[in-house]
ChimeraX commands (.cxc) that place a marker at each C-alpha (Angstrom):
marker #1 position -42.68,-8.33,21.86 radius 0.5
marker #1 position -40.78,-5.55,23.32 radius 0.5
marker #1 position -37.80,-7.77,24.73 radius 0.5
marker #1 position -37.47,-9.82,21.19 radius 0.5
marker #1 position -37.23,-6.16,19.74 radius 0.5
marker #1 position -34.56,-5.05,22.57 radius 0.5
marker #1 position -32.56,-8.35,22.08 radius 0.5
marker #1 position -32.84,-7.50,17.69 radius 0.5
marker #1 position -31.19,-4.03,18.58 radius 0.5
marker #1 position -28.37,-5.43,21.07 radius 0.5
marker #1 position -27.61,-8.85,18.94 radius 0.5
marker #1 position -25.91,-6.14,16.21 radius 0.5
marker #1 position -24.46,-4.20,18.58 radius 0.5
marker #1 position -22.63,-7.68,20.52 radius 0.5
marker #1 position -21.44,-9.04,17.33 radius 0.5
marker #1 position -19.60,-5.35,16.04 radius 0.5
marker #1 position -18.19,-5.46,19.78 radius 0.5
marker #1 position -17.47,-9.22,19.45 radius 0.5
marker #1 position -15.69,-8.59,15.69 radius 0.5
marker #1 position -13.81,-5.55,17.10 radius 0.5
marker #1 position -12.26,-7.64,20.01 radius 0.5
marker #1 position -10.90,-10.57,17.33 radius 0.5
marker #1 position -9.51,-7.58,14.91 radius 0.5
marker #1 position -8.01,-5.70,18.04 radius 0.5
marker #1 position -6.41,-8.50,20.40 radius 0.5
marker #1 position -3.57,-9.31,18.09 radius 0.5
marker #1 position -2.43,-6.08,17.77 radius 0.5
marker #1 position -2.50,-5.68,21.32 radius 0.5
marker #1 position -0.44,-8.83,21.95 radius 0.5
marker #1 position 1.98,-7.34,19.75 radius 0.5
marker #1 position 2.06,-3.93,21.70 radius 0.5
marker #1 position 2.31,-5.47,24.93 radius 0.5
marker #1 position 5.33,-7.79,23.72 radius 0.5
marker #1 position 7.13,-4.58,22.20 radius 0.5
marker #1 position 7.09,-3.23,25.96 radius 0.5
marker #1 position 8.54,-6.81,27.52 radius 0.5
marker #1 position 12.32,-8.14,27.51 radius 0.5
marker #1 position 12.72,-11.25,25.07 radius 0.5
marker #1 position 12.37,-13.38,28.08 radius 0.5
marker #1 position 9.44,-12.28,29.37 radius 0.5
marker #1 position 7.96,-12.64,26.05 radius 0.5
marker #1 position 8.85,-16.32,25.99 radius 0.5
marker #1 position 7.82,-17.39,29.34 radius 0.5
marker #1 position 4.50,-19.07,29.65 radius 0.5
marker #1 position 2.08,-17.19,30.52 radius 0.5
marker #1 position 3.19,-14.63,29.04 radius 0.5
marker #1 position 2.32,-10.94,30.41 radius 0.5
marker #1 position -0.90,-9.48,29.54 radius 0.5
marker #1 position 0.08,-5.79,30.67 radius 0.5
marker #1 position 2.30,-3.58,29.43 radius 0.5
marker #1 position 5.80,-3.75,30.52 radius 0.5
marker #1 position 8.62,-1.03,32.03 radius 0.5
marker #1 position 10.58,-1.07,28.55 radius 0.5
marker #1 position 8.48,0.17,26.28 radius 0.5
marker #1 position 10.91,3.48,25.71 radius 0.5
marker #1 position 13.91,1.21,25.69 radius 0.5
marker #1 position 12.44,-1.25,22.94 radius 0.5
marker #1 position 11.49,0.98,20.77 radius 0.5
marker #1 position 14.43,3.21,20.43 radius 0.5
marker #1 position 16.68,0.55,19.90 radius 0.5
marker #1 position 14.03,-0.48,17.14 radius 0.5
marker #1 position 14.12,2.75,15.41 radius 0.5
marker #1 position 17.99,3.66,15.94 radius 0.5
marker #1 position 19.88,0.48,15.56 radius 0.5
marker #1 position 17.37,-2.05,15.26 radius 0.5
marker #1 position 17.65,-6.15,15.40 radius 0.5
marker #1 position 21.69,-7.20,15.85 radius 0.5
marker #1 position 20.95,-10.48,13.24 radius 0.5
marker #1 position 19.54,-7.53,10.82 radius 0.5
marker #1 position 22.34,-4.53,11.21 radius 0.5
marker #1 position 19.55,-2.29,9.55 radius 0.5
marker #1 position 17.40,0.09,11.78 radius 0.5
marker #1 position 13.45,0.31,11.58 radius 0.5
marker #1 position 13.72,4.13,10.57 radius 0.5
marker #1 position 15.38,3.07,7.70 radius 0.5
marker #1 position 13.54,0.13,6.79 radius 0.5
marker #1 position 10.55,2.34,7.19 radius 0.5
marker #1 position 11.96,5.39,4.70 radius 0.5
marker #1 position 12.36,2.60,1.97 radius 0.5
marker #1 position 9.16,1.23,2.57 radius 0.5
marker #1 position 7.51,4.56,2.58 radius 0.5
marker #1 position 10.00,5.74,-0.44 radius 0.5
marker #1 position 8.61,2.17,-2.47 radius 0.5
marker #1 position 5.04,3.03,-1.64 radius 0.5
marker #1 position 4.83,6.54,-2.62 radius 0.5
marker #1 position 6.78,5.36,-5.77 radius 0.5
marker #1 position 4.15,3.11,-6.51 radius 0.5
marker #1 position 1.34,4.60,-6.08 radius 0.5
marker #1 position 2.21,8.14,-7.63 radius 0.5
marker #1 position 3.49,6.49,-10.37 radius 0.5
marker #1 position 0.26,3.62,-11.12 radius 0.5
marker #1 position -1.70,7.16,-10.78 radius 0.5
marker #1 position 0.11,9.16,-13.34 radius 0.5
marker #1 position 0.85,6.12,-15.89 radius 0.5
marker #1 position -2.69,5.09,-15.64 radius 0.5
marker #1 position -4.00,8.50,-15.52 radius 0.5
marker #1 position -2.21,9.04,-19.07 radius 0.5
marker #1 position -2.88,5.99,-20.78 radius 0.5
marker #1 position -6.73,5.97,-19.51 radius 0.5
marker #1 position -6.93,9.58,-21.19 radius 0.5
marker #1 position -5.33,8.20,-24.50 radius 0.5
marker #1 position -7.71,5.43,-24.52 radius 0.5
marker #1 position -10.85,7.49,-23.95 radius 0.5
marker #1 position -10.08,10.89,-25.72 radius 0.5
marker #1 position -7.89,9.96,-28.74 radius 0.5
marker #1 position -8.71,8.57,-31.60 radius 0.5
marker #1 position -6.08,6.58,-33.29 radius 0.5
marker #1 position -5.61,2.82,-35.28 radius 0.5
marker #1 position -5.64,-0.32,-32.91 radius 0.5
marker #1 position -7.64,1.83,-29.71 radius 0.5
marker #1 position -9.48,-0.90,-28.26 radius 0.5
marker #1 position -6.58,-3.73,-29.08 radius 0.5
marker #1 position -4.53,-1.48,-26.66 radius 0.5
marker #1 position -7.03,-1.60,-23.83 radius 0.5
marker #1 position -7.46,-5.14,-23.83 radius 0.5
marker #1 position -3.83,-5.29,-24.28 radius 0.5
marker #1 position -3.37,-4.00,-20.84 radius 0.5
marker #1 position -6.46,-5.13,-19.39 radius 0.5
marker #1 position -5.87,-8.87,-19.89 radius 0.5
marker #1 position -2.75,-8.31,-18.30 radius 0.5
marker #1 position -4.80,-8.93,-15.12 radius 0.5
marker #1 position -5.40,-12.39,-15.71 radius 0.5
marker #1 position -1.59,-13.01,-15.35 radius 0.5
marker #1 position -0.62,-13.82,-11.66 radius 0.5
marker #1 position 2.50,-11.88,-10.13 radius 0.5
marker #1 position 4.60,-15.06,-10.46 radius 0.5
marker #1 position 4.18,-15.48,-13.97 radius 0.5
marker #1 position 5.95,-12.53,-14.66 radius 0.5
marker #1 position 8.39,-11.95,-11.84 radius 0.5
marker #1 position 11.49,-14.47,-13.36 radius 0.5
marker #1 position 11.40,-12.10,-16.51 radius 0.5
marker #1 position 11.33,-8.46,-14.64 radius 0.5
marker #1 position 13.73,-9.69,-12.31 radius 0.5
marker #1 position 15.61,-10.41,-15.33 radius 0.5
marker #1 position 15.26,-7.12,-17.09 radius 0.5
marker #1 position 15.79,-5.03,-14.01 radius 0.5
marker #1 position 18.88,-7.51,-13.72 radius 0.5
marker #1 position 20.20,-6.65,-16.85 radius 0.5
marker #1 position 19.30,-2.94,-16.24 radius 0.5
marker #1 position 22.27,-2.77,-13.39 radius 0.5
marker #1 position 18.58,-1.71,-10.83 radius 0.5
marker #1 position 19.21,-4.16,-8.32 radius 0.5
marker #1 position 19.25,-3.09,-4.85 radius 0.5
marker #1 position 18.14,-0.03,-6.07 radius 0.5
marker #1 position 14.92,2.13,-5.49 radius 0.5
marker #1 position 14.35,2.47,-9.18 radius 0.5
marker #1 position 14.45,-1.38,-9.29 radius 0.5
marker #1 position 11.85,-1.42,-6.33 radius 0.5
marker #1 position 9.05,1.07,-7.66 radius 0.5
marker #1 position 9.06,0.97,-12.10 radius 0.5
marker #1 position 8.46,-2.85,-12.36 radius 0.5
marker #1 position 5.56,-1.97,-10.54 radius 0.5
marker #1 position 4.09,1.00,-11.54 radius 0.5
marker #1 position 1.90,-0.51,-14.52 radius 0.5
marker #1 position -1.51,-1.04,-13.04 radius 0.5
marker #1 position -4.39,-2.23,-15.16 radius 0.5
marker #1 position -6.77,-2.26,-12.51 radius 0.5
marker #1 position -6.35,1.90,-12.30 radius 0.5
marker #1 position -6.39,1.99,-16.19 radius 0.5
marker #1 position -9.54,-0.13,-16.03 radius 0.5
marker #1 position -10.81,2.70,-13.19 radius 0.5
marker #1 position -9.59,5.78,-14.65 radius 0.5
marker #1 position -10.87,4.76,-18.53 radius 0.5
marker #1 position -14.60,3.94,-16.87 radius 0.5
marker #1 position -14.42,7.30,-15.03 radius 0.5
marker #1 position -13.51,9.22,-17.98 radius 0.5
marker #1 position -15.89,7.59,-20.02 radius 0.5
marker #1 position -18.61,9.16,-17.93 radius 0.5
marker #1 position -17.79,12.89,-18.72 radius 0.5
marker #1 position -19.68,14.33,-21.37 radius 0.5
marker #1 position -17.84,14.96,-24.90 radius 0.5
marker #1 position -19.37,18.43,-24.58 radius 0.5
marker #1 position -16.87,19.39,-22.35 radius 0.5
marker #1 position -13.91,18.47,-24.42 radius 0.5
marker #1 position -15.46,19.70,-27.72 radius 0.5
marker #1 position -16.02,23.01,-25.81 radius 0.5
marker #1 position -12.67,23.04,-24.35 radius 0.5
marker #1 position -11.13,22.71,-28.20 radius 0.5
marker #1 position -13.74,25.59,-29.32 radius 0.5
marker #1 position -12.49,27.96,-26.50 radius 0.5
marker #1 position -8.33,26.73,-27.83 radius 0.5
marker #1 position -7.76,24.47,-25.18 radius 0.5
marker #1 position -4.83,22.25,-26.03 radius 0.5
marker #1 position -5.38,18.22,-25.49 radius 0.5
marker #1 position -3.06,18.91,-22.46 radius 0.5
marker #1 position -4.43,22.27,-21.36 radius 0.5
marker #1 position -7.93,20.26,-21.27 radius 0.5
marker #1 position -6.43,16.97,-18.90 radius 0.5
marker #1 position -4.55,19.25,-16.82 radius 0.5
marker #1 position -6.94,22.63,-16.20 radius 0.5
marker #1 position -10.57,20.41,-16.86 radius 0.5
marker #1 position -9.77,16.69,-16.78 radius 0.5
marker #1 position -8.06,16.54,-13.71 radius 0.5
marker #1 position -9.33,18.88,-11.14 radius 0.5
marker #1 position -12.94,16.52,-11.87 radius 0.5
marker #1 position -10.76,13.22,-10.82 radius 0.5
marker #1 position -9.72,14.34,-7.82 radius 0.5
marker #1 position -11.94,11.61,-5.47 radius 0.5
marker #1 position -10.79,8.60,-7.78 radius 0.5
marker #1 position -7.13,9.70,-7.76 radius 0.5
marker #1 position -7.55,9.71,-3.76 radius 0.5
marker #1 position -8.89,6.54,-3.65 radius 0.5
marker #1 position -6.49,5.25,-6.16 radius 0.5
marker #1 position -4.07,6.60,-3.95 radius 0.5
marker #1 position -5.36,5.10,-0.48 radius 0.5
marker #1 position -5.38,1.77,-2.21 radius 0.5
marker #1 position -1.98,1.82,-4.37 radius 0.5
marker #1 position 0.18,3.29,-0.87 radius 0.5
marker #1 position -1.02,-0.17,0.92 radius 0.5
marker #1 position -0.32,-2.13,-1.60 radius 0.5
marker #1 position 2.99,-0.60,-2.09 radius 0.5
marker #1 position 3.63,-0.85,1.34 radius 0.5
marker #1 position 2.53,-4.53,1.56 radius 0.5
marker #1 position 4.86,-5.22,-1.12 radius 0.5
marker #1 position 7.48,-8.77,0.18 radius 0.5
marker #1 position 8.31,-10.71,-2.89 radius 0.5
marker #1 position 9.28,-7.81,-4.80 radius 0.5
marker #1 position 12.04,-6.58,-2.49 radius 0.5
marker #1 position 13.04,-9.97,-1.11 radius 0.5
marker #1 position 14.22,-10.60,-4.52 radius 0.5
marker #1 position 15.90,-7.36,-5.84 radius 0.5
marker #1 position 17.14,-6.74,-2.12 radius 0.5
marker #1 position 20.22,-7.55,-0.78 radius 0.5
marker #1 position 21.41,-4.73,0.77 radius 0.5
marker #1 position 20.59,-3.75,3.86 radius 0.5
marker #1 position 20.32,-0.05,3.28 radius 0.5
marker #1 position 17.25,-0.87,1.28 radius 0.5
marker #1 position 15.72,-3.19,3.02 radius 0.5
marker #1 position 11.81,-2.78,3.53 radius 0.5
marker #1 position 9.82,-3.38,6.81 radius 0.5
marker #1 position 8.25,-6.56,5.24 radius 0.5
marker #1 position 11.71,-7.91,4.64 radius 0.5
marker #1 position 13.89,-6.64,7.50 radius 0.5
marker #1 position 11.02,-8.47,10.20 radius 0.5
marker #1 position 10.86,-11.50,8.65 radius 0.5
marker #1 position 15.21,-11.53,8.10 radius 0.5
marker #1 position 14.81,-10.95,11.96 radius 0.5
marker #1 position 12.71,-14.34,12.53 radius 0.5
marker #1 position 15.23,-16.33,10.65 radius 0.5
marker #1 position 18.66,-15.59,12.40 radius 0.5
marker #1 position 19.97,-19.12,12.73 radius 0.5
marker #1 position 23.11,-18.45,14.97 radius 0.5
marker #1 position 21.26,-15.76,16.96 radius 0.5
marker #1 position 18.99,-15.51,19.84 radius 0.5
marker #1 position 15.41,-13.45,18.00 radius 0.5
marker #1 position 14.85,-10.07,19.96 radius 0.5
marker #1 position 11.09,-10.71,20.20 radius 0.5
marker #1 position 10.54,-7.00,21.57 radius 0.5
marker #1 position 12.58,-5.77,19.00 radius 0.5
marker #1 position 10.44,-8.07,16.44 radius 0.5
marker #1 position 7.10,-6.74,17.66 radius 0.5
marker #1 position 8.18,-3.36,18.07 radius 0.5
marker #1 position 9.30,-3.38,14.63 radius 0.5
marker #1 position 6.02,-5.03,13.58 radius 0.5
marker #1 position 4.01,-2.21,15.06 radius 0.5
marker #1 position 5.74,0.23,13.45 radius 0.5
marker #1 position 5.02,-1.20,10.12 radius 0.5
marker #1 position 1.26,-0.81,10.80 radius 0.5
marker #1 position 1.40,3.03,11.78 radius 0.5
marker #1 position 1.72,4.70,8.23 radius 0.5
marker #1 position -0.69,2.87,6.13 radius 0.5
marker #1 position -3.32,3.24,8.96 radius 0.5
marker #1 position -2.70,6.95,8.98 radius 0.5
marker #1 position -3.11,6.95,5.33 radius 0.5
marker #1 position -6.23,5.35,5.74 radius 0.5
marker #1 position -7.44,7.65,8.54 radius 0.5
marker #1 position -6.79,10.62,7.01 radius 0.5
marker #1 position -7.98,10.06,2.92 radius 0.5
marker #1 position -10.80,8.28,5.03 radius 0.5
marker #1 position -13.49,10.76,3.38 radius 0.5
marker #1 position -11.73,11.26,0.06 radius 0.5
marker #1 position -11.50,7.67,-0.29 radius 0.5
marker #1 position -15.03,6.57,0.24 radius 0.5
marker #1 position -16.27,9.95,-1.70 radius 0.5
marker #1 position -13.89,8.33,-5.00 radius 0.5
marker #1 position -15.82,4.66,-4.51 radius 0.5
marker #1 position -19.23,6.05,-4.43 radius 0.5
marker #1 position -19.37,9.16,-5.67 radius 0.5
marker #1 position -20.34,9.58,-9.33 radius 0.5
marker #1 position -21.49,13.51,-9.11 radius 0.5
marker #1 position -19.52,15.61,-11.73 radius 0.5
marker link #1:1,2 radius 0.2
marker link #1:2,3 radius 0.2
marker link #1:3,4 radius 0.2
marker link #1:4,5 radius 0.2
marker link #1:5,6 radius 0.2
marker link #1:6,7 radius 0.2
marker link #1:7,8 radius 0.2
marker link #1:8,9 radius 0.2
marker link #1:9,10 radius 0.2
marker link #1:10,11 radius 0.2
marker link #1:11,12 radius 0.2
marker link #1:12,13 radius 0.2
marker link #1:13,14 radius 0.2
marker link #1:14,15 radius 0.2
marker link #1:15,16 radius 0.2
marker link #1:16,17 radius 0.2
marker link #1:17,18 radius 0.2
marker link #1:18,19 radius 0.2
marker link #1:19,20 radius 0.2
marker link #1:20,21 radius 0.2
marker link #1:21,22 radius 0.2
marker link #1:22,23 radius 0.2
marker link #1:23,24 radius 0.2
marker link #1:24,25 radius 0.2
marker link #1:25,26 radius 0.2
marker link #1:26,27 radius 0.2
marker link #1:27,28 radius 0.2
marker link #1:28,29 radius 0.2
marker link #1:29,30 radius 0.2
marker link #1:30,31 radius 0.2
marker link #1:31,32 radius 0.2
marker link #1:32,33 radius 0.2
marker link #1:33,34 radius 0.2
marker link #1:34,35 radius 0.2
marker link #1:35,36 radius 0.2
marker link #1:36,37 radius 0.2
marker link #1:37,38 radius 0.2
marker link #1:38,39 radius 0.2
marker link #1:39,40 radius 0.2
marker link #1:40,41 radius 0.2
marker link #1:41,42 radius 0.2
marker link #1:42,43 radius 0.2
marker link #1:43,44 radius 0.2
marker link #1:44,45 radius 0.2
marker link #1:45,46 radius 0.2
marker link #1:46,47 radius 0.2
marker link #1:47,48 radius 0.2
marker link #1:48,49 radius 0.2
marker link #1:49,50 radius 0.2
marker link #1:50,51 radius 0.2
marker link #1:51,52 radius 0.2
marker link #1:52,53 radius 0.2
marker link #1:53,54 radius 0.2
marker link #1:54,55 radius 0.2
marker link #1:55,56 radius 0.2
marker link #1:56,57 radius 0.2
marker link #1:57,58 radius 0.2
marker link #1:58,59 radius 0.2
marker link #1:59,60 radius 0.2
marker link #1:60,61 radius 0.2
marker link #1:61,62 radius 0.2
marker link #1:62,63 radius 0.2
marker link #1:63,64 radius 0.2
marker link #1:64,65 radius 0.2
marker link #1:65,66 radius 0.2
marker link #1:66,67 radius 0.2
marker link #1:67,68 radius 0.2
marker link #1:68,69 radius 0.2
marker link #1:69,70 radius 0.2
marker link #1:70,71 radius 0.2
marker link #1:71,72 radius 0.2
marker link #1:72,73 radius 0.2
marker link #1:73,74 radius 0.2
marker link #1:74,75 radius 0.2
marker link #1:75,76 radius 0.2
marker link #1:76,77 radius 0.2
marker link #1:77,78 radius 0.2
marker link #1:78,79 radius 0.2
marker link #1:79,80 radius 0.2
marker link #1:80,81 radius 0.2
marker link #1:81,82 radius 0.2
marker link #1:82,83 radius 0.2
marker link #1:83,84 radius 0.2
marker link #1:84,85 radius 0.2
marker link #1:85,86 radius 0.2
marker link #1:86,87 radius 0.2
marker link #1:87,88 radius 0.2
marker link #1:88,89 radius 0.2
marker link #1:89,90 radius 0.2
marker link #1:90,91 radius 0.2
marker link #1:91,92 radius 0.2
marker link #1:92,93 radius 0.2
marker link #1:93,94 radius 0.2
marker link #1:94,95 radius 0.2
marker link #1:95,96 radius 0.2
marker link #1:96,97 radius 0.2
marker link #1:97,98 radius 0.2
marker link #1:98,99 radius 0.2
marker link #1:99,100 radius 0.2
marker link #1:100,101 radius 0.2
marker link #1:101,102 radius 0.2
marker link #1:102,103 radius 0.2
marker link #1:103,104 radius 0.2
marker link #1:104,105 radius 0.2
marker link #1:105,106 radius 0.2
marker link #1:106,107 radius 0.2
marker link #1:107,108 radius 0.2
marker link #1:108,109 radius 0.2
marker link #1:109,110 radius 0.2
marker link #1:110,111 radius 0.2
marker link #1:111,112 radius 0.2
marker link #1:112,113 radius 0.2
marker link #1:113,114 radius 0.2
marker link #1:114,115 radius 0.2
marker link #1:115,116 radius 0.2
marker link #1:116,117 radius 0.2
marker link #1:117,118 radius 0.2
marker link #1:118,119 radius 0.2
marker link #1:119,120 radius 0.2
marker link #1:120,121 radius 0.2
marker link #1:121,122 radius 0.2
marker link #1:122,123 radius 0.2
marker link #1:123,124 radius 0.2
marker link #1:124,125 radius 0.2
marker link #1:125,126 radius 0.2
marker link #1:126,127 radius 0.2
marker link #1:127,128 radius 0.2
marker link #1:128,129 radius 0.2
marker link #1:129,130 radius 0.2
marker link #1:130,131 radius 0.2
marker link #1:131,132 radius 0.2
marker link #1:132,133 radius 0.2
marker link #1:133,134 radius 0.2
marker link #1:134,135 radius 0.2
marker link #1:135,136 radius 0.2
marker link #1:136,137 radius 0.2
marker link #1:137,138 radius 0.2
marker link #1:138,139 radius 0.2
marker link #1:139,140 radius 0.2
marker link #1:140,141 radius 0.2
marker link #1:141,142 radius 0.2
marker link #1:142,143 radius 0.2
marker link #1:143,144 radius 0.2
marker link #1:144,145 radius 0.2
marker link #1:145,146 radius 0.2
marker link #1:146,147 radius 0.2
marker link #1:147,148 radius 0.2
marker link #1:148,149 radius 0.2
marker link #1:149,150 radius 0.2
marker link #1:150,151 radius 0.2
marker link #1:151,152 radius 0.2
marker link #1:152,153 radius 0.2
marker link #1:153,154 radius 0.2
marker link #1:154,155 radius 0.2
marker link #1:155,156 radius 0.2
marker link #1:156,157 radius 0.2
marker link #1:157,158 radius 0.2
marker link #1:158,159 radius 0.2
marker link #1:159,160 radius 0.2
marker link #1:160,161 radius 0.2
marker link #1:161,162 radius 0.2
marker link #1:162,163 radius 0.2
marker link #1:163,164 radius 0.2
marker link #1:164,165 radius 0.2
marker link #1:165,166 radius 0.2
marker link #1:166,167 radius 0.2
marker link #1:167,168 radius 0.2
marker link #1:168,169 radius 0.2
marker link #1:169,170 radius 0.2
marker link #1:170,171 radius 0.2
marker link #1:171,172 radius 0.2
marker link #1:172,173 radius 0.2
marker link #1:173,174 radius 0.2
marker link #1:174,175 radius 0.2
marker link #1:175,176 radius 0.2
marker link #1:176,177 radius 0.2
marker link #1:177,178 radius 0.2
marker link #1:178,179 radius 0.2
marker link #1:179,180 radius 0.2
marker link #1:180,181 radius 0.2
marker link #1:181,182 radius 0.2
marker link #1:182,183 radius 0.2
marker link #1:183,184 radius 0.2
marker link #1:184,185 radius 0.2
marker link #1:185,186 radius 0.2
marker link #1:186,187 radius 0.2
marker link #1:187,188 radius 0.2
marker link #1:188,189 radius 0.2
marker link #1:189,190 radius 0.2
marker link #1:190,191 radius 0.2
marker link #1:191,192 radius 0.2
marker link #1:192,193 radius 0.2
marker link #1:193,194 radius 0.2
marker link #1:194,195 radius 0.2
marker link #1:195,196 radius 0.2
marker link #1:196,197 radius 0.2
marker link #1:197,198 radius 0.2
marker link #1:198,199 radius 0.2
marker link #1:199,200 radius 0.2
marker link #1:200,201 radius 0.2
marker link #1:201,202 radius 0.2
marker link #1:202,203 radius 0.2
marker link #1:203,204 radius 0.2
marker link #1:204,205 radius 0.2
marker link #1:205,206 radius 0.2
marker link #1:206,207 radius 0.2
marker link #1:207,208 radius 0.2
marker link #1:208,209 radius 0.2
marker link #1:209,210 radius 0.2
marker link #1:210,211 radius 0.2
marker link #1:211,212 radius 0.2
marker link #1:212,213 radius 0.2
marker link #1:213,214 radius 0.2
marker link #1:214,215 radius 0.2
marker link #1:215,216 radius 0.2
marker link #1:216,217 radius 0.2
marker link #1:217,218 radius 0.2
marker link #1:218,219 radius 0.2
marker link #1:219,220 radius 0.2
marker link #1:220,221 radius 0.2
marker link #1:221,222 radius 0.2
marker link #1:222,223 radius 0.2
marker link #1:223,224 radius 0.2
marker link #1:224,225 radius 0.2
marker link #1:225,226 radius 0.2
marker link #1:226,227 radius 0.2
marker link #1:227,228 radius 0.2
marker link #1:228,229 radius 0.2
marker link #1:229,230 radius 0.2
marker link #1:230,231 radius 0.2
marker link #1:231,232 radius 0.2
marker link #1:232,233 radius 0.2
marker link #1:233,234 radius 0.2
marker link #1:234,235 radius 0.2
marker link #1:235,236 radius 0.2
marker link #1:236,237 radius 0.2
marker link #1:237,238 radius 0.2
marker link #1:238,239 radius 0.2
marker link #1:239,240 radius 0.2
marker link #1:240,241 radius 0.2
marker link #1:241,242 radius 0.2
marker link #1:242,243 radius 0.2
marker link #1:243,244 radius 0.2
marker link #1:244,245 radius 0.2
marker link #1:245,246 radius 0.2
marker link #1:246,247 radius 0.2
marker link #1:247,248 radius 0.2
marker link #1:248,249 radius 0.2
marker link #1:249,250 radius 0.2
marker link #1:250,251 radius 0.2
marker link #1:251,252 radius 0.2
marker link #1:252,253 radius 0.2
marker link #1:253,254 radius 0.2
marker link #1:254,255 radius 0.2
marker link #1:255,256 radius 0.2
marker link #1:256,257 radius 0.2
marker link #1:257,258 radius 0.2
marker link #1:258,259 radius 0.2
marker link #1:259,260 radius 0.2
marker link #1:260,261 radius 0.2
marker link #1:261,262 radius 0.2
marker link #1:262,263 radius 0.2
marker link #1:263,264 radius 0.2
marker link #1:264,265 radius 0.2
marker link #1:265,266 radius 0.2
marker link #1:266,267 radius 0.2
marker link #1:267,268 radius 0.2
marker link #1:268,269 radius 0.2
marker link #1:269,270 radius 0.2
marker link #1:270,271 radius 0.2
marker link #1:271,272 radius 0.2
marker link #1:272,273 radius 0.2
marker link #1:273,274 radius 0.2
marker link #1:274,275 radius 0.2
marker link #1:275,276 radius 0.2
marker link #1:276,277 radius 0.2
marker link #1:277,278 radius 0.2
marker link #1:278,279 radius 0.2
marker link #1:279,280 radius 0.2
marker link #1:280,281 radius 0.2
view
């Protein structure tokens, strides 16, 4: 009885290890490869320990970056941190506004507006990419950052969110805010807010990495180099038809891209899982 117990409290354990070691492996591959030449990369086997060049790969990475690419990973990585900021502030503030509208204001049509925007979900991104690309076309915002971050800064989803949320606070408080001379404003901005901060966060955690993860965006709007994204600038890497790849530059590159939204994630850890579960006002 005791050893089928023991074996019930290790089988967890071994399978967490077991999950932890299929997650982690790739990422190591890709670290050790970033610390290799290109040929050591592309002999079989290929090194399992890190190399003498891991200093060497990855400042050419960040300061010049692939020679089929001409565009550094430091500024691939300020356009891809530029577009996901962009987004994310801006599905937070648009949604923020239009949830409040929704939920607060009275006015002809209310609930054809919501479902206006909320059946907007049931469109897939390639329905509607031909006509923004158009329109931002037209607009003169190609190979812009403008062009990269207001065709997507409409989020339904975080209306959806932000609408439920608000829907939750008691009318009391805005009748009582209008009875002290609280402005509509003065009540979002001094009341409204300050209570949302855990959903914003979590908003925010989840808006960055999809910002970040953004590739068939840029790789249409995109032909510059000096606004390249990460997403874009590694895969124009892999596909340099007259050139040898620089598979340490690659992976270097590649690990790079990882670092910011996992430090986003790290550090709104608490404030993200607080705005997902927490419905205390």
């Amino acid at each position: 009885m005791t050893e089928h117990s023991r074996v019930r409290r290790i089988a967890p354990n071994l399978w967490l290890w077991l999950a932890i070691i299929v997650l982690v492996f790739p990422i190591y591959l890709v670290f050790i490869a970033s610390t290799h030449t290109s040929a050591d990369i592309l002999s079989a086997p290929m090194p399992l320990t890190p190399g003498p060049h891991l200093l060497e790969n990855y400042k050419e990475a960040v300061v010049e970056g692939s020679k089929n690419l001409g565009a550094s990973a430091l500024t691939m990585m300020k356009n891809s941190l530029i577009m996901a900021l962009g987004i994310s502030i801006g599905k937070i503030v648009v949604s923020l506004m239009a949830a409040y509208a929704i939920v607060f204001f009275k006015f002809p049509l209310r609930k054809f507006c919501f479902w206006s925007i909320f059946i907007t979900l049931m469109l897939p991104v390639e329905v509607r990419i031909m006509p923004t690309y158009k329109v931002i076309s037209d607009l003169g915002m190609l190979n812009s950052y403008a062009g990269l971050i207001l065709p997507m800064i409409v989020s339904a989803t975080a209306v959806f969110l932000f609408r439920q949320y608000f829907m939750s606070i008691p009318r009391e408080m805005a009748e009582a805010s209008q009875i002290d001379g609280a402005t509509p404003m003065q009540f979002f901005w001094h009341v409204l807010l300050p209570m949302t901060r855990t959903p914003i966060a979590a908003m925010f955690v989840i808006q960055f990495i999809y910002g970040w993860n953004q590739y068939l965006w840029p790789l249409l709007i995109t032909t510059k180099q000096e606004y390249y994204t990460l997403l874009i600038g590694i895969n124009r890497m892999l596909s340099g038809a007259d050139v040898q790849i620089e598979w340490q530059i690659v992976m270097a590159t590649t690990l790079l891209a990882m670092i910011p939204p996992a430090l986003v994630v790290v550090i709104m850890q608490k404030q993200f899982v607080a705005g997902m579960t927490d419905r205390e006002k």
